[in-house]
ZAGU-498099 format. One record per residue (C-alpha): residue number from 1; chain; x, y negated, z negated. Coordinates in nm, 4 decimals. Each point is the difference from the previous one (the first is absolute). Example, Ala and Ser with C-alpha at 12.3 -4.5 7.8 and 13.67 -1.06 7.14 Angstrom:
<nodes>
 num chaine        x        y        z
   1      A   1.2300   0.4500  -0.7800
   2      A   0.1370  -0.3440   0.0660
</nodes>
This chain:
<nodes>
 num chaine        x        y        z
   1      A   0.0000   0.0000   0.0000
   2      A   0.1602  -0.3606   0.0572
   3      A   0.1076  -0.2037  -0.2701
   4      A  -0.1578  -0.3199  -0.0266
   5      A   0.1033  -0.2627  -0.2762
   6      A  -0.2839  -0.2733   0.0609
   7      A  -0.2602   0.3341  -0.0224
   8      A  -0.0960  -0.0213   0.3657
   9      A  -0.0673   0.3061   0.2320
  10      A   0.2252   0.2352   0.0136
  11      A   0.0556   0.3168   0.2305
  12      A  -0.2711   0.2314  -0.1539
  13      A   0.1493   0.3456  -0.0863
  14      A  -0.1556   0.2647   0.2969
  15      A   0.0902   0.2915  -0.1909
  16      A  -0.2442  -0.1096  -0.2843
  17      A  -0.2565  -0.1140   0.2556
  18      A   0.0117   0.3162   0.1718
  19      A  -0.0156   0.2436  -0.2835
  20      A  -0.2979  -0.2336  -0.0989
  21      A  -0.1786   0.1158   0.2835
  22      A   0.0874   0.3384  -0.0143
  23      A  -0.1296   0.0294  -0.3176
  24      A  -0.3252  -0.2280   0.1020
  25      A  -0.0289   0.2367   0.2955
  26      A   0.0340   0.3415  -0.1780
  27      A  -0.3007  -0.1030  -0.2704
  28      A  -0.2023  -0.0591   0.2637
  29      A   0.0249   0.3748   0.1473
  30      A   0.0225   0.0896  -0.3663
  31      A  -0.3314  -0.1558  -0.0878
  32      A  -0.1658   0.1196   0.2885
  33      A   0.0862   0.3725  -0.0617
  34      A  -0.0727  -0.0619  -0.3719
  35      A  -0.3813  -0.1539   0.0579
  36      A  -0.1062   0.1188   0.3472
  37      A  -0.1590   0.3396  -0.1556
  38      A  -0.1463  -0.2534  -0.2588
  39      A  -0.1482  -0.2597   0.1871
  40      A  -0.1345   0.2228   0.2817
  41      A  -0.2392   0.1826  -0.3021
  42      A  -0.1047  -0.3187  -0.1946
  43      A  -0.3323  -0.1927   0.1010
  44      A   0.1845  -0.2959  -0.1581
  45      A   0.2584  -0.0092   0.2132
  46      A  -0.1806   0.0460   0.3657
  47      A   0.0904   0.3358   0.0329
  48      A   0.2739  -0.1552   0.1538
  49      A   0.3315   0.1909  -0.0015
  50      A   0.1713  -0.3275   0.0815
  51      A  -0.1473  -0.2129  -0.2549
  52      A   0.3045  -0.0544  -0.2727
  53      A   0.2432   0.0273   0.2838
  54      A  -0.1305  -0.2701   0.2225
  55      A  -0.0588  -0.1999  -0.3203
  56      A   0.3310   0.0153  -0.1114
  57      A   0.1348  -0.1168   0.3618
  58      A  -0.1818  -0.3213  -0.0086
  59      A   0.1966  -0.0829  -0.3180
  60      A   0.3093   0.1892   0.1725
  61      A  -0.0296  -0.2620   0.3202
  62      A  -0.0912  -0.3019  -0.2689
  63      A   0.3027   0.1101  -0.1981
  64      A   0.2820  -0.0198   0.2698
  65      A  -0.1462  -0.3226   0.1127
  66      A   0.0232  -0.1477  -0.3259
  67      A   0.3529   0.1746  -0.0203
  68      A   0.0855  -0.2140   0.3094
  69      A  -0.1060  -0.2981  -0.1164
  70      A   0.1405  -0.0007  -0.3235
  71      A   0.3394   0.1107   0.0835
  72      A   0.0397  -0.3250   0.2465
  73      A  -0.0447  -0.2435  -0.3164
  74      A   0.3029  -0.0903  -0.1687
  75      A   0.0172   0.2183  -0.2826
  76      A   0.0010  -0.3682  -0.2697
  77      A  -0.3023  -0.0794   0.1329
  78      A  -0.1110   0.2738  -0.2427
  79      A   0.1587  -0.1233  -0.3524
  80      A  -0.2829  -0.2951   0.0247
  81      A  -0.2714   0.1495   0.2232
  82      A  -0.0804   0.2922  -0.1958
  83      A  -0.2159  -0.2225  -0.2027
  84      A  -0.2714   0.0331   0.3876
  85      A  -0.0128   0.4099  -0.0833
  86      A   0.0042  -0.0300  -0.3843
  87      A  -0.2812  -0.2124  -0.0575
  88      A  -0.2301   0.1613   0.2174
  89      A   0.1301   0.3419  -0.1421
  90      A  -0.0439  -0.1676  -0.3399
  91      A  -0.4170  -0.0801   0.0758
  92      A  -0.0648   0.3582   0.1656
  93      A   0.2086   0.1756  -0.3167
  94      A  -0.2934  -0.2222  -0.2187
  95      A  -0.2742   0.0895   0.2335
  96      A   0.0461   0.3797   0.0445
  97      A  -0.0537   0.1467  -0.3508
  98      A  -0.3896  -0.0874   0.0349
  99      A  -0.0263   0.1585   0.3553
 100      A  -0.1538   0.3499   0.0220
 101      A   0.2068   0.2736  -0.1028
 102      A   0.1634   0.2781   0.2350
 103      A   0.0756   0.3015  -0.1781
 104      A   0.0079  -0.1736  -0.3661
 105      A   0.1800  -0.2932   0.1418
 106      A  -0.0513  -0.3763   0.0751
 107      A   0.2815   0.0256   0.2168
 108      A  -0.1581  -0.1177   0.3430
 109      A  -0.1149  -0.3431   0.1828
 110      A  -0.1825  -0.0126   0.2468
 111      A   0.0661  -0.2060   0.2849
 112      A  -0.2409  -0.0299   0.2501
 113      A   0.0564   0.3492   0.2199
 114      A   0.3111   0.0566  -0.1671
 115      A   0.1055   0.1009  -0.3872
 116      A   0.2512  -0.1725  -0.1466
 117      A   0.1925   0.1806  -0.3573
 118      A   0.1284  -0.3025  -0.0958
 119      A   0.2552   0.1699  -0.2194
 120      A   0.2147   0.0871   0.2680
 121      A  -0.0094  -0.3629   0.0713
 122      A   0.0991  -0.0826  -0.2822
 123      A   0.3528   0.1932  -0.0580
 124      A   0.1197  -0.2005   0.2918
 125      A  -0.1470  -0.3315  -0.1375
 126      A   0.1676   0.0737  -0.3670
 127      A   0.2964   0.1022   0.1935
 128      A   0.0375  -0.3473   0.1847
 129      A  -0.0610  -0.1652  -0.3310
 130      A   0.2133   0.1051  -0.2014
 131      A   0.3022  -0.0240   0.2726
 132      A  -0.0489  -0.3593  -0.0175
 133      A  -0.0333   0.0034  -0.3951
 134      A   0.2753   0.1963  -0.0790
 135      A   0.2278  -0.2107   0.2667
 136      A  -0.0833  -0.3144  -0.1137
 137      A   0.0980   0.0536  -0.3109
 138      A   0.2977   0.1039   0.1301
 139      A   0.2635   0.0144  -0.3358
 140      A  -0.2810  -0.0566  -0.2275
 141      A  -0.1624   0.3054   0.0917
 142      A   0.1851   0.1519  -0.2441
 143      A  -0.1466  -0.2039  -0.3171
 144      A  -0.2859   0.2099  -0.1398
 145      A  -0.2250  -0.3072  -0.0970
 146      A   0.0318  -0.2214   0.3199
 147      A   0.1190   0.2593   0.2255
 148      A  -0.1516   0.3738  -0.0378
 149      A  -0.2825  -0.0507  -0.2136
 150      A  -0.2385  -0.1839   0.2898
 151      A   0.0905   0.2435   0.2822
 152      A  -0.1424   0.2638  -0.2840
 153      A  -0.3689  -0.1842  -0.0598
 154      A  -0.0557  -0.0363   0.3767
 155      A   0.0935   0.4032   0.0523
 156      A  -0.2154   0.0780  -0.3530
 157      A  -0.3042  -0.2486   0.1527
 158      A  -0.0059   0.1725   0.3556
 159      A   0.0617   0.3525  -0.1766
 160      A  -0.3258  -0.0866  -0.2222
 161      A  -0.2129  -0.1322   0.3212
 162      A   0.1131   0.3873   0.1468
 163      A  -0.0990   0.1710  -0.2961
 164      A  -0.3513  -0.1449  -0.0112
 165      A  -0.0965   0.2172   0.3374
 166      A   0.1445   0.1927  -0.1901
 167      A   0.3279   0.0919   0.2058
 168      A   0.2442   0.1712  -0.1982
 169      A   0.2515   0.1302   0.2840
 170      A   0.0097  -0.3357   0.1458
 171      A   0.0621  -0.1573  -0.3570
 172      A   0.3111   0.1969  -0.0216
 173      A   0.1110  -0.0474   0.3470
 174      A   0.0236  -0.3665  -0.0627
 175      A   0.1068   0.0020  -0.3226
 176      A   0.3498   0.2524   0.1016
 177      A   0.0359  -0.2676   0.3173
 178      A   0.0084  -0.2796  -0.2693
 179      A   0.2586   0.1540  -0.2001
 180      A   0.1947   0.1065   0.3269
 181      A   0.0030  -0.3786   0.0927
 182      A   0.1017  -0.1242  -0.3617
 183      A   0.3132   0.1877   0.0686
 184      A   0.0836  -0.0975   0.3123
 185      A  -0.0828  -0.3313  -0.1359
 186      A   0.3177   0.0354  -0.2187
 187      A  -0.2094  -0.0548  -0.3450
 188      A   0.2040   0.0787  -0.3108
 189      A   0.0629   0.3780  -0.0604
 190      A  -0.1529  -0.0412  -0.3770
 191      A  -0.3146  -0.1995   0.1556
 192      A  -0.0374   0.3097   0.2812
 193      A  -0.0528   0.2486  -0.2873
 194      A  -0.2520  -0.2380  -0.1316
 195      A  -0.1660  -0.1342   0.3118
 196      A  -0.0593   0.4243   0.0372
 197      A  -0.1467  -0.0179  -0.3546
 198      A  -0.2357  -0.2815   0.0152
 199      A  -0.1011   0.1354   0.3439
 200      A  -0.0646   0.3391  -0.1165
 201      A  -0.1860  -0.1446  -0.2850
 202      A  -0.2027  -0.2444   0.1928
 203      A  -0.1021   0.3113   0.2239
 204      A  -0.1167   0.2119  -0.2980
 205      A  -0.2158  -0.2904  -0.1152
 206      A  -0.1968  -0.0708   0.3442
 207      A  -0.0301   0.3740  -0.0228
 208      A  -0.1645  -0.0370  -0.3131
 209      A  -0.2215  -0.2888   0.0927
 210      A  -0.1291   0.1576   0.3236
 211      A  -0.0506   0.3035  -0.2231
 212      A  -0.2634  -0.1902  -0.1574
 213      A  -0.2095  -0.0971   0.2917
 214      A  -0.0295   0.3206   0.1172
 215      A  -0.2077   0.3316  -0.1181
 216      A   0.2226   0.1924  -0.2416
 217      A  -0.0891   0.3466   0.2446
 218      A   0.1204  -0.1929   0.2841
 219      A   0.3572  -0.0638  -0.1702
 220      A   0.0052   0.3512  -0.1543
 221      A  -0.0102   0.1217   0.3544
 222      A   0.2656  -0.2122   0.0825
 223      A   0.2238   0.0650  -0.2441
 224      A  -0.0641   0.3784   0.0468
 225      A   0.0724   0.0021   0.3703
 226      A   0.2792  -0.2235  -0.1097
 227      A   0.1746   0.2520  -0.2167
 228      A  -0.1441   0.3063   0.2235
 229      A   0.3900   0.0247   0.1594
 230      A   0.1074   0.1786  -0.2990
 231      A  -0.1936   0.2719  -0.0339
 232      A  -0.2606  -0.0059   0.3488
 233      A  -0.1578   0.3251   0.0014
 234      A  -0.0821  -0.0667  -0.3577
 235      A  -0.2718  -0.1605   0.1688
 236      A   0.0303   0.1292   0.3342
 237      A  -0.4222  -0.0649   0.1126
 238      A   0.0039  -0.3798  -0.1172
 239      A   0.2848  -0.2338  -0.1299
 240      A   0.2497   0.2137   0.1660
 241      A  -0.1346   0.1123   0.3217
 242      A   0.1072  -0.3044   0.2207
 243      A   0.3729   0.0991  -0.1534
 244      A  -0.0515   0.3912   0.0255
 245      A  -0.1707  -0.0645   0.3425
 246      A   0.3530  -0.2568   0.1275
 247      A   0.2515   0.3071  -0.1396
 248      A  -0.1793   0.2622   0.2133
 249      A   0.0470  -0.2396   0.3126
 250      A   0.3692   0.0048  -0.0740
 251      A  -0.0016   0.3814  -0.0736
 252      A  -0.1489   0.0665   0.3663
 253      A   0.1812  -0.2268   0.1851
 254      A   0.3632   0.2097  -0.0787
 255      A   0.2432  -0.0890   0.1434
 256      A  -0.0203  -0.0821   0.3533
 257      A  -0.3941  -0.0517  -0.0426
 258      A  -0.3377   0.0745   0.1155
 259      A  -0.0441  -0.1976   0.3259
 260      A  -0.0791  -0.3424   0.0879
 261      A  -0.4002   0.0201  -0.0779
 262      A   0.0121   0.3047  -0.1797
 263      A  -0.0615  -0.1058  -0.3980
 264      A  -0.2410   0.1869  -0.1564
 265      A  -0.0102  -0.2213  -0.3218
 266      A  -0.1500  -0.3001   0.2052
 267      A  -0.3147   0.1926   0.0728
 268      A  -0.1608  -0.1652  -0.2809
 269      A   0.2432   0.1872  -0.3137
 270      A   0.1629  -0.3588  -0.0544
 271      A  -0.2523  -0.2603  -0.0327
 272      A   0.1987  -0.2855   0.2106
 273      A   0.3005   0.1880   0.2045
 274      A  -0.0156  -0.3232   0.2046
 275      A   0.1395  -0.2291  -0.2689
 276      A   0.1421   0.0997  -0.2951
 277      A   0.0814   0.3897   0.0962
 278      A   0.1164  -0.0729   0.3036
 279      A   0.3661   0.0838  -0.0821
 280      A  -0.1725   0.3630  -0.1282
 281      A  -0.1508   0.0481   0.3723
 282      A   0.3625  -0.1322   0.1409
 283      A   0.1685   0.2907  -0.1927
 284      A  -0.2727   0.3053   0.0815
 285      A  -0.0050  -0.0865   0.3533
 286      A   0.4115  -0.1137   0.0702
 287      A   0.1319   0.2357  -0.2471
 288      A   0.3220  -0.0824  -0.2553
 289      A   0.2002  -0.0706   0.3258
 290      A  -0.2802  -0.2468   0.0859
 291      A  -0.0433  -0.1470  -0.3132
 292      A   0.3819  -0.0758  -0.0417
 293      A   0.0335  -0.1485   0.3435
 294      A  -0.2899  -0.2216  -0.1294
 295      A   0.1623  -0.1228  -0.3076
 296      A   0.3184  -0.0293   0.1733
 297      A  -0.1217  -0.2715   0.2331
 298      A  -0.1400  -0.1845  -0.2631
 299      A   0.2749   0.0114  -0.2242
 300      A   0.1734  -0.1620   0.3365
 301      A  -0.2400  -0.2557   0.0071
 302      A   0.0542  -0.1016  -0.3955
 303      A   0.3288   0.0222   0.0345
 304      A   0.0414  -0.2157   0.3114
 305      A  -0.2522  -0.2567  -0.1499
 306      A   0.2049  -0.0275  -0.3110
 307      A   0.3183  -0.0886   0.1818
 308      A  -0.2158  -0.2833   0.2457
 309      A  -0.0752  -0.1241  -0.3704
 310      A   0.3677  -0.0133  -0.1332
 311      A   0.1409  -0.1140   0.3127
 312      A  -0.2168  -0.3276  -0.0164
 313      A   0.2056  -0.2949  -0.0787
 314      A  -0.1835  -0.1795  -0.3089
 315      A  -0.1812   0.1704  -0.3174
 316      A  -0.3542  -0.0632   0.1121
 317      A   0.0389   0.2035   0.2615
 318      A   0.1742   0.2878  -0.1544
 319      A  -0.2449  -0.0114  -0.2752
 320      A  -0.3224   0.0083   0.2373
 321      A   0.1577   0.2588   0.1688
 322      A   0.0948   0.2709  -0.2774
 323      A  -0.3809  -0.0937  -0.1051
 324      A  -0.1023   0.1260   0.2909
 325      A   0.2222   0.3286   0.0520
 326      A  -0.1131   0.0336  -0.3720
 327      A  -0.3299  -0.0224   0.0431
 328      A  -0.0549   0.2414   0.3188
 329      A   0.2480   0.2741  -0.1709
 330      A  -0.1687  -0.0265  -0.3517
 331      A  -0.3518   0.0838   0.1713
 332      A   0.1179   0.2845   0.2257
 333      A   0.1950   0.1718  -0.3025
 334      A  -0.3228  -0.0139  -0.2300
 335      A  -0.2026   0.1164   0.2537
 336      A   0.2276   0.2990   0.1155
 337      A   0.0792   0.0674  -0.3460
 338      A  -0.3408   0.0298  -0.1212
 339      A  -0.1253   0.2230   0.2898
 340      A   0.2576   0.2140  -0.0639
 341      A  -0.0448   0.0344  -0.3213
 342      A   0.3169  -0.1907  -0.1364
 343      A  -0.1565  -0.2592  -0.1322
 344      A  -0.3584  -0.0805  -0.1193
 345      A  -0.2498  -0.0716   0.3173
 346      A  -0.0953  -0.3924  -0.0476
 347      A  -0.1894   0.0140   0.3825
 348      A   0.2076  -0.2622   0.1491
 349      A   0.0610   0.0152   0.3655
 350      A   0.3374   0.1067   0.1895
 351      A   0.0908  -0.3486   0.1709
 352      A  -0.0069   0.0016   0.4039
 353      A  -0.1428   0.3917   0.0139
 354      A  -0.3460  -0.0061  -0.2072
 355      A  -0.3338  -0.1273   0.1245
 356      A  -0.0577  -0.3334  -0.0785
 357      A   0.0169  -0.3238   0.1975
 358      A   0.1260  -0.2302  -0.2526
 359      A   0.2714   0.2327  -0.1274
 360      A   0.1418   0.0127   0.3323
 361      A  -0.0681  -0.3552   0.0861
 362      A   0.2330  -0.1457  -0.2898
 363      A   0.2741   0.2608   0.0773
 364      A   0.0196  -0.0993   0.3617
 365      A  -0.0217  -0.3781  -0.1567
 366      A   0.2409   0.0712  -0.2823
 367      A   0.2367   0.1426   0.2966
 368      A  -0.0388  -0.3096   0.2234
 369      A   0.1304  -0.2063  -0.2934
 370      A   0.2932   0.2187  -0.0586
 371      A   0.1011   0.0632   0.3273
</nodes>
C-alpha cells in the first residue's frame, strides 16, 4: 500500500481486495447450498430456492460499491467524519430495542424493503470513533482519568444499547475490539489490565440489567444452551441439539467431505445452517481438507489486513486498522469456536460467509477503509 504522510490516497493493497472477494464470493455459493433445500420448502420464503441467495447478492453488489467508494476517500477524512455514520447508528441503536422481536431479539430495523441489524453498523462506527479518540489524545492516552477512562463509557454506553435487544455475542465482539484497540493505542500496561476489568465488569452488569427485562425461562434457556458445550448430549433433544446436531456435520464430512450440496444436517437438523452454522455445512460438505483451505485464506486475509494497518504512516490509521482486523477475526473465531464446540455458541454470524446483508455490507465497507 503507498505511504502517504498528509493521509491522502494511497495504492490500495490488491491482495487484501482480492481475498475480500474471494471470501465475499465463496459465502455466496456457501449460503446458497446452505438455504436452497430451506427456502424451496417454506411458504414464507416463496418456495423459492433462490430466495437468501439472491438476497444476499443485492447486499453483495451494494457492498463492493460502497467498498469502491470508500476506498477513494482519503483515509483522514475518516478521524472527523465518522461522527455522519455514528449518529445515525447512535438513533437506530435507540430505536431498535422496541421493534418486534426475531427469535427473542430486538436486533432488526426495518428499512423500507430492506432490514437493517444496526449492530453490525455499529462495530464499524465505534471503531472509527475511538481511532480518532484514542489519537487525539495522542501521549495523554495513557492517563487513566483524561485519557482511558472516556474511551471506556462510550464502549460501556454502546455495549448497554446492544444488550437491550438483548445481543450478547455482539456485546462481546465489541467489547474484545475495544480492548484490542486500547493496546494498539499504546495505553499504560497497568491501565490495560484494568481497562479489561472495568470492561468485563461493565459487561456482567448490562447482562444483569437486560436479565431483568426479560422472562426468567427465556434467560434460563439461554444460559443452558450457553453452557450446553460442556456436556451436549446431556441434553441432546433441546439445549444441546443445535451443538450435537453442528458435531455430527463435522463427523460426516471426514476428511475430504461429502460433496458440494451434499449436507444432510441442513435438511432442517440445524435450525439456521444459512447463518450461524454455516461453517458446520462448510466442514460436512468440503471435508477437513476443505475446511482448512477455508481458514487458511482467511487467516491470509487477517494477516494481510493487519500489516495494511501497521504499514500506515500515523497512529490513527494503524489504530482504525488493527480495530478492524480485530473485529472481523474476533467474530469468525467465536463463531467457529462455538459450532465446533470449543467455545460456548453465542449465535453470532461468521463475517463475509453467513446470510445476512448487513454483516456483509460493513465487511466489504470495513475493507474499503482499510484497503
Amino acid at each position: 500500500m503507498g505511504n502517504t504522510q498528509n493521509g491522502s490516497r494511497g495504492r490500495p493493497d490488491f491482495l487484501l481486495l482480492i481475498l475480500a472477494i474471494l471470501l465475499a464470493g465463496f459465502g455466496l455459493v456457501m449460503v446458497f447450498s446452505a438455504s436452497s433445500n430451506v427456502a424451496l420448502v417454506a411458504q414464507k420464503f416463496n418456495n423459492d430456492a433462490f430466495y437468501f441467495l439472491k438476497k444476499q447478492l443485492l447486499w453483495a453488489v451494494l457492498g463492493v460499491f460502497m467498498m469502491l467508494f470508500l476506498m477513494n476517500l482519503p483515509y483522514k477524512f475518516y478521524k472527523k467524519g465518522f461522527i455522519f455514520l455514528f449518529i445515525p447508528v447512535l438513533i437506530m441503536l435507540l430505536i431498535v430495542p422496541f421493534t418486534e422481536p426475531i427469535n427473542g431479539a430486538s436486533s432488526w430495523l426495518p428499512i423500507g424493503p430492506l432490514r437493517i441489524q444496526p449492530t453490525e453498523l455499529a462495530k464499524l462506527a465505534l471503531i472509527l470513533y475511538l481511532g480518532s479518540l484514542i489519537s487525539k489524545k495522542d501521549e495523554k492516552f495513557r492517563d487513566f482519568k483524561k485519557g482511558l477512562l472516556p474511551v471506556l463509557i462510550i464502549v460501556g454506553f454502546i455495549c448497554g444499547l446492544i444488550m437491550l435487544q438483548p445481543d450478547l455475542g455482539s456485546c462481546m465482539i465489541l467489547a474484545a475490539t475495544a480492548i484490542v484497540m486500547i493496546i494498539a493505542g499504546g495505553a499504560n500496561l497497568k491501565h490495560i489490565f484494568m481497562a479489561g476489568s472495568i470492561i468485563g465488569v461493565i459487561l456482567t452488569v448490562v447482562v444483569s440489567l437486560s436479565m431483568a427485562f426479560q422472562p426468567p425461562e427465556v434467560w434460563a434457556y439461554r444460559i443452558a444452551r450457553f453452557t450446553a458445550y460442556l456436556d451436549p448430549l446431556a441434553d441432546k433433544e433441546n439445549t444441546g441439539l443445535q451443538l450435537v446436531s453442528s458435531l455430527q456435520a463435522l463427523g460426516h464430512g471426514g476428511f475430504a467431505g461429502a460433496g458440494f450440496g451434499e449436507s444432510v444436517q441442513k435438511l432442517h437438523y440445524l435450525t439456521y445452517p444459512y447463518n450461524d452454522f454455516i461453517f458446520s455445512i462448510i466442514a460436512e460438505e468440503f471435508g477437513f481438507l476443505g475446511s482448512a483451505l477455508f481458514i487458511l485464506t482467511y487467516l491470509l486475509f487477517l494477516w494481510r489486513g493487519l500489516i495494511v494497518a501497521l504499514r500506515c504512516p500515523d497512529q490513527y490509521g494503524t489504530i482504525v486498522g488493527v480495530g478492524i482486523v480485530a473485529s472481523i477475526g474476533i467474530q469468525a473465531f467465536i463463531n467457529i469456536g462455538g459450532v465446533t464446540g470449543t467455545i460456548p455458541l453465542t449465535g453470532v454470524t461468521l463475517p463475509f460467509i453467513s446470510a445476512g446483508g448487513t454483516s456483509l455490507f460493513v465487511c466489504l465497507m470495513s475493507v474499503g477503509i482499510l484497503a
